[in-house]
N, C-alpha and C positions, 0 to 999 in steps of 0.2 A: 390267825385268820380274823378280818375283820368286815363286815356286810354295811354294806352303805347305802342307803338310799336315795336312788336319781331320778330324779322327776323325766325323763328320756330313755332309760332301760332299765328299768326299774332297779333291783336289788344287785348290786357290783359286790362281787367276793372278790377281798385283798388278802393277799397273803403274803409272806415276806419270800424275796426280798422285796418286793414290790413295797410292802407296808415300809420298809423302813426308808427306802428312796422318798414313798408320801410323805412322811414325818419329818423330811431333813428341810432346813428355812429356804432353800430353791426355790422347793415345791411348794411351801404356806406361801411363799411372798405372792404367789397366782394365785390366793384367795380374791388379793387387793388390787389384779389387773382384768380391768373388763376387757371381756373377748372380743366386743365391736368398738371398742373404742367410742367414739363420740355418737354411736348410733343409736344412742338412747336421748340423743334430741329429737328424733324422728319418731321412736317406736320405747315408748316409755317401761316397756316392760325388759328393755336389753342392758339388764345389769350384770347378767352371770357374766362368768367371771376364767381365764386361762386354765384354774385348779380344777373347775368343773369338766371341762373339754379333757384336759391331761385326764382327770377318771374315766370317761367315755372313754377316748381312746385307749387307755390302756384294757379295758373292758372287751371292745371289739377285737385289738391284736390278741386277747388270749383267744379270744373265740377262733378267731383265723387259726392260730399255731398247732389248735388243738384239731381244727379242720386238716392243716397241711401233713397233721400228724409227728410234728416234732417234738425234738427229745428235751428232757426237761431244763437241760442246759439250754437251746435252742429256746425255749418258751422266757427263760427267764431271762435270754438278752432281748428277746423283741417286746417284754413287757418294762422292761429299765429302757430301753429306747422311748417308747410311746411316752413312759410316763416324763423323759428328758428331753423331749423333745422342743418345749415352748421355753423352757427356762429361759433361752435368751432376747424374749421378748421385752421391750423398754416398755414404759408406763403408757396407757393407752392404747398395746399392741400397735397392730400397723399404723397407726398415725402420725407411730413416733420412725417411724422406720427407715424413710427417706434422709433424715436425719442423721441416724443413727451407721448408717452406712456412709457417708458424707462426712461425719468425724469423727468414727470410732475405726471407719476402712473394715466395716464387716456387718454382715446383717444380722440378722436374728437367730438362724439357721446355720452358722459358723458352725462348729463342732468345738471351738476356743472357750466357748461361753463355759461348754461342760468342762474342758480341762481345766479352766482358771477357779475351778470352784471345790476347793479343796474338801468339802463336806461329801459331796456328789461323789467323785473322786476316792474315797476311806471309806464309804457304804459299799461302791462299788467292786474296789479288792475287799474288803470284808466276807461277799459273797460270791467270791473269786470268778467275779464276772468283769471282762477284757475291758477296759476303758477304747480300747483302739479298736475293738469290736461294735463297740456301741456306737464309735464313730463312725466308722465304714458305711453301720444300717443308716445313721443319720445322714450319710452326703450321699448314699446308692451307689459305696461300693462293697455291697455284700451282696449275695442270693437272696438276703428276705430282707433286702431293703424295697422291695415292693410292698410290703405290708405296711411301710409306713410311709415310706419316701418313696411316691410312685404314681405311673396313671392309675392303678385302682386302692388307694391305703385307704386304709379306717381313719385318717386322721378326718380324712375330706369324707367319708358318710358322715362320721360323728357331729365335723362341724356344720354340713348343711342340714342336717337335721337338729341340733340345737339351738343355734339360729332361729330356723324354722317355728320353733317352741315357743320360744323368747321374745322375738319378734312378733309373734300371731300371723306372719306372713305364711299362705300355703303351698310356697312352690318349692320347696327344700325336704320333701318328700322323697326318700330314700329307701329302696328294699335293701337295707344291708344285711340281712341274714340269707336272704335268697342270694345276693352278690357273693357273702362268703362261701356258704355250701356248694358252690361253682366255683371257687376259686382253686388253683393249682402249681404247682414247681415245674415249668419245661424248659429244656435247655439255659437250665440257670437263670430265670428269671419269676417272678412272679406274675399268672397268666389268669384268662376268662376262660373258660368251661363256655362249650356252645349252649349251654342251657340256661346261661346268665346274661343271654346280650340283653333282652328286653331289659332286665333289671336294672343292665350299663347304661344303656337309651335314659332310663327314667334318669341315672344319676345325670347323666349329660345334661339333660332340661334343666334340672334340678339347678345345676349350677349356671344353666344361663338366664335363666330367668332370676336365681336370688342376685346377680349383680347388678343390673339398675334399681331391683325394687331395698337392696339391704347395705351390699358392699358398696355401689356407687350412687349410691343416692345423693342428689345435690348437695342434701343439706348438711347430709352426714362431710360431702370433701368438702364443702365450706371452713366446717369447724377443724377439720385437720389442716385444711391448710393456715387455719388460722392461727394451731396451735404449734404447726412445725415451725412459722416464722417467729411466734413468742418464745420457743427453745431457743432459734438460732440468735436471736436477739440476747437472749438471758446468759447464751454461754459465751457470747461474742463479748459481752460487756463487765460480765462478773471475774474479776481481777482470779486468778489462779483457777479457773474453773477448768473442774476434770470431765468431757464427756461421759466416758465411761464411767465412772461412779454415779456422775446424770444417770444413763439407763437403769442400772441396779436400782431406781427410788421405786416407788410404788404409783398406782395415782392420784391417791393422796398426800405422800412427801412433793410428790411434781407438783400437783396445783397448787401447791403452799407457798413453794420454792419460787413460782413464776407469779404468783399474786405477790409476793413480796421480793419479787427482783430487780436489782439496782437498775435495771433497767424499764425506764418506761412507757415504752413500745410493748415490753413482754407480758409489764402489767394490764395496760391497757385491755391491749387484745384477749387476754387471760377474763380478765373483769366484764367485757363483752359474750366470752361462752358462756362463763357461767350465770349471765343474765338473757340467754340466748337473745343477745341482740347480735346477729349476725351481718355479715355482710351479706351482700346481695348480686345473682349472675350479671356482669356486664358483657360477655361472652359468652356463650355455649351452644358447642358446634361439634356437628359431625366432622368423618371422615372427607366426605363429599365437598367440604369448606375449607379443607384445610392444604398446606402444600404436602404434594407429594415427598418433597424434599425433610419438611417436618415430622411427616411419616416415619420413613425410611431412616431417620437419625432422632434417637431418641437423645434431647439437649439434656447434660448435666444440671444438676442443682446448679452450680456457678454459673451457667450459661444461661438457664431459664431465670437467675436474678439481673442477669445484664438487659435482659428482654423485658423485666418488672420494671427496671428504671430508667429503660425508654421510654415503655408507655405511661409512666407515671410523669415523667418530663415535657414528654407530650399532653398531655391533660391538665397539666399544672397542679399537682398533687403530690404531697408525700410519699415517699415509694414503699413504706411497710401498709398504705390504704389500696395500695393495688396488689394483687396473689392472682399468678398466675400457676393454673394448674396442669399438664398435662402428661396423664397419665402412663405407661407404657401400653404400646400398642399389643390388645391380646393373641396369646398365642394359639396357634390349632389344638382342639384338644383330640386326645387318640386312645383307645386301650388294647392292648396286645388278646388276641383273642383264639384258643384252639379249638380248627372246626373239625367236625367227623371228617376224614376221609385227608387230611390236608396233613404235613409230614412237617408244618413250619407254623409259628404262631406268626398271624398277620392283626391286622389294623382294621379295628373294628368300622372305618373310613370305608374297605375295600367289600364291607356285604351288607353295610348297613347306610343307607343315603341319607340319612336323618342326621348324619355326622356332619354331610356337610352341611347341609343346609345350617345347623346349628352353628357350623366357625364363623359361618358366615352372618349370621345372627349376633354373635359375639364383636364381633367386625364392626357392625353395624350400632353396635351398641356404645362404641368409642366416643368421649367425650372431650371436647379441649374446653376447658374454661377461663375465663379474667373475672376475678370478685372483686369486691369495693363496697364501701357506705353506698346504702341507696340515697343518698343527698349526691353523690358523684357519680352513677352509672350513665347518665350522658356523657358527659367528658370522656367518663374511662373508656366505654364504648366506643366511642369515634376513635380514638389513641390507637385502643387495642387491634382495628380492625384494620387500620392502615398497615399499624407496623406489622401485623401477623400474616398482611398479606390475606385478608379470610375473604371467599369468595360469596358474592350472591347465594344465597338461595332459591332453589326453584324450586315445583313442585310439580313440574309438565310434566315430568316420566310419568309421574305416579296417578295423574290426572285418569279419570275411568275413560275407554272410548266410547264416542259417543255413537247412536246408531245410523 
């Protein structure tokens, strides 16, 4: 047994096999990857780190297993899950991620990361815990993959209230001990307890308001996007270069690897984050701007770089000086919820109105961006607005009536 100290739930008891999962180089290498990725240009105090999150969560899923009353085999795959869960996160977490999907044909969240990792893999027959078990919880095909992988998991109290911490921002405000003590097994899935919606309500704000002010912050997709075209640049260029052993570095082999890469676009761009001389928005638009058509089909990597080197063609500019960003469009969010008197778990949507108003919030919060040197934001601007087709802005709806 070993007691740890978190600055976010205070004292964490590890015990094996948990401890030995923590001690294998998976789990140290999330010492060396920060959890927001470049959102410590923004919010200077966000350097914690993947290894600290995996502790939380794995903290909250024993809380939970011990709530849902499981047996201790049962507690010991959902806490090898929690703690396995980020391992396949590339240097910078989500920054790198679009990427990483794009040349390795799998995201972060693969369940391949854990089999290819023959250490993970020898701890986990050691304590003759399933590797195909841990995978199931990791994709939601098990019963208590709602503990992790789900509308209500710890992974997502843990991280919006760390964040929360790290950042100084206050809206990542989460009851997750009143969430779990509500929490339940019905009809094979992981459920709400009617005593827990308020507590669901807050997480829902929780997470719509931390996306413009943490996850989507301008300046934060600036630098990712600046840093995903200095990867693709660096692996495009560098003779024998293996993506996947790319993600496996940390974020310190990475910025080593791209400040000193054959390529000098990768350098460049690299040399600008970390003197945060950023590019600058020559676009940024809502939904309301944008085509329905762009909506409705979220374009490829390969596709949104064909659209970079229009508009950069059109502006008479380099085309690694233009980065076009746009996001996936958010999804509704929902949590399965059991009420008194009711024989089915429904959608916390169907008694609670604050749900929608919230997608709709989230909706509204969509961003399409074009960056560029602010020496070029005229140019790239005009370029960008033809070819995307972006419409006027108005602001009559919203205008007050007059009396």
């Amino acid at each position: 047994m070993k007691i740890i100290k978190d600055p976010v739930h205070g004292y964490i008891e590890v015990a094996s096999p948990a401890l030995d999962i923590l001690d294998s180089p998976a789990l140290q290498r999330l010492r060396y990857i920060r959890q927001l990725g470049f959102s410590y240009l923004v919010y200077p105090g966000a350097h914690h780190t993947r290894f600290e999150h995996s502790l939380g969560t794995l903290h909250l899923a024993d809380v939970m297993a011990r709530q849902l009353q499981l047996t201790r085999e049962g507690r010991d795959l959902v806490s090898a899950a929690a703690l396995i869960h980020d391992i396949g996160h590339g240097p910078f977490s989500h920054a790198i991620e679009s990427v990483m999907e794009e040349l390795c044909g799998k995201p972060h969240y693969d369940p391949s990361w854990l089999l290819e990792d023959p250490g993970i893999v020898q701890t986990l027959e050691r304590h003759a815990i399933s590797t195909d078990e841990v995978c199931a919880v990791l994709t939601g095909n098990d019963p208590l993959s709602g503990i992790i992988h789900g509308e209500l998991d710890v992974d997502r109290m843990d991280y919006l209230l760390r964040d929360a911490h790290y950042t100084g921002v206050p809206y990542g405000t989460v009851d997750a001990h009143r969430l779990i003590r509500n929490t339940l097994i019905a009809d094979g899935q992981v459920v709400l307890g009617e005593g827990g919606i308020n507590a669901a309500e807050s997480l829902l704000i929780a997470r719509t308001l931390m996306r413009p002010a943490v996850y989507f912050h301008h300046v934060s997709r600036i630098a990712e996007m600046m840093f995903s075209a200095a990867v693709h640049a660096h692996l495009k260029r560098k003779p024998g270069a293996d993506p996947v052993a790319f993600m496996r570095l940390d974020d310190a082999g990475c910025m080593y690897s791209l400040l000193h890469s054959p390529s000098e676009v990768a350098r460049v761009l690299m040399e600008q984050i970390y003197a945060r001389t950023l590019y600058k928005r020559a676009v940024y638009v809502g939904k309301e701007q944008v085509s329905a058509a762009l909506l409705a089909r979220h374009p490829t990597p390969g596709e949104q770089r064909t659209i970079t080197t229009e508009i950069a063609d059109a502006a008479g500019v380099p085309p690694h000086e233009v980065l076009l960003d746009i996001p996936v469009f958010p999804q509704a969010m929902s949590i399965h919820v059991v009420v008194r008197n009711r024989h089915r778990a429904i959608g916390l949507e169907e008694i609670s109105p604050l749900v929608t108003t919230l997608n709709e919030t989230r909706r509204g919060q969509w961003r399409l961006g074009v960056y560029t040197p602010q020496a070029l934001v005229p140019a790239v601007a005009t370029a960008a607005r033809e070819i995307l087709r972006i419409r006027p802005f108005t602001t009559q709806e919203r205008l007050p009536l007059q009396p």
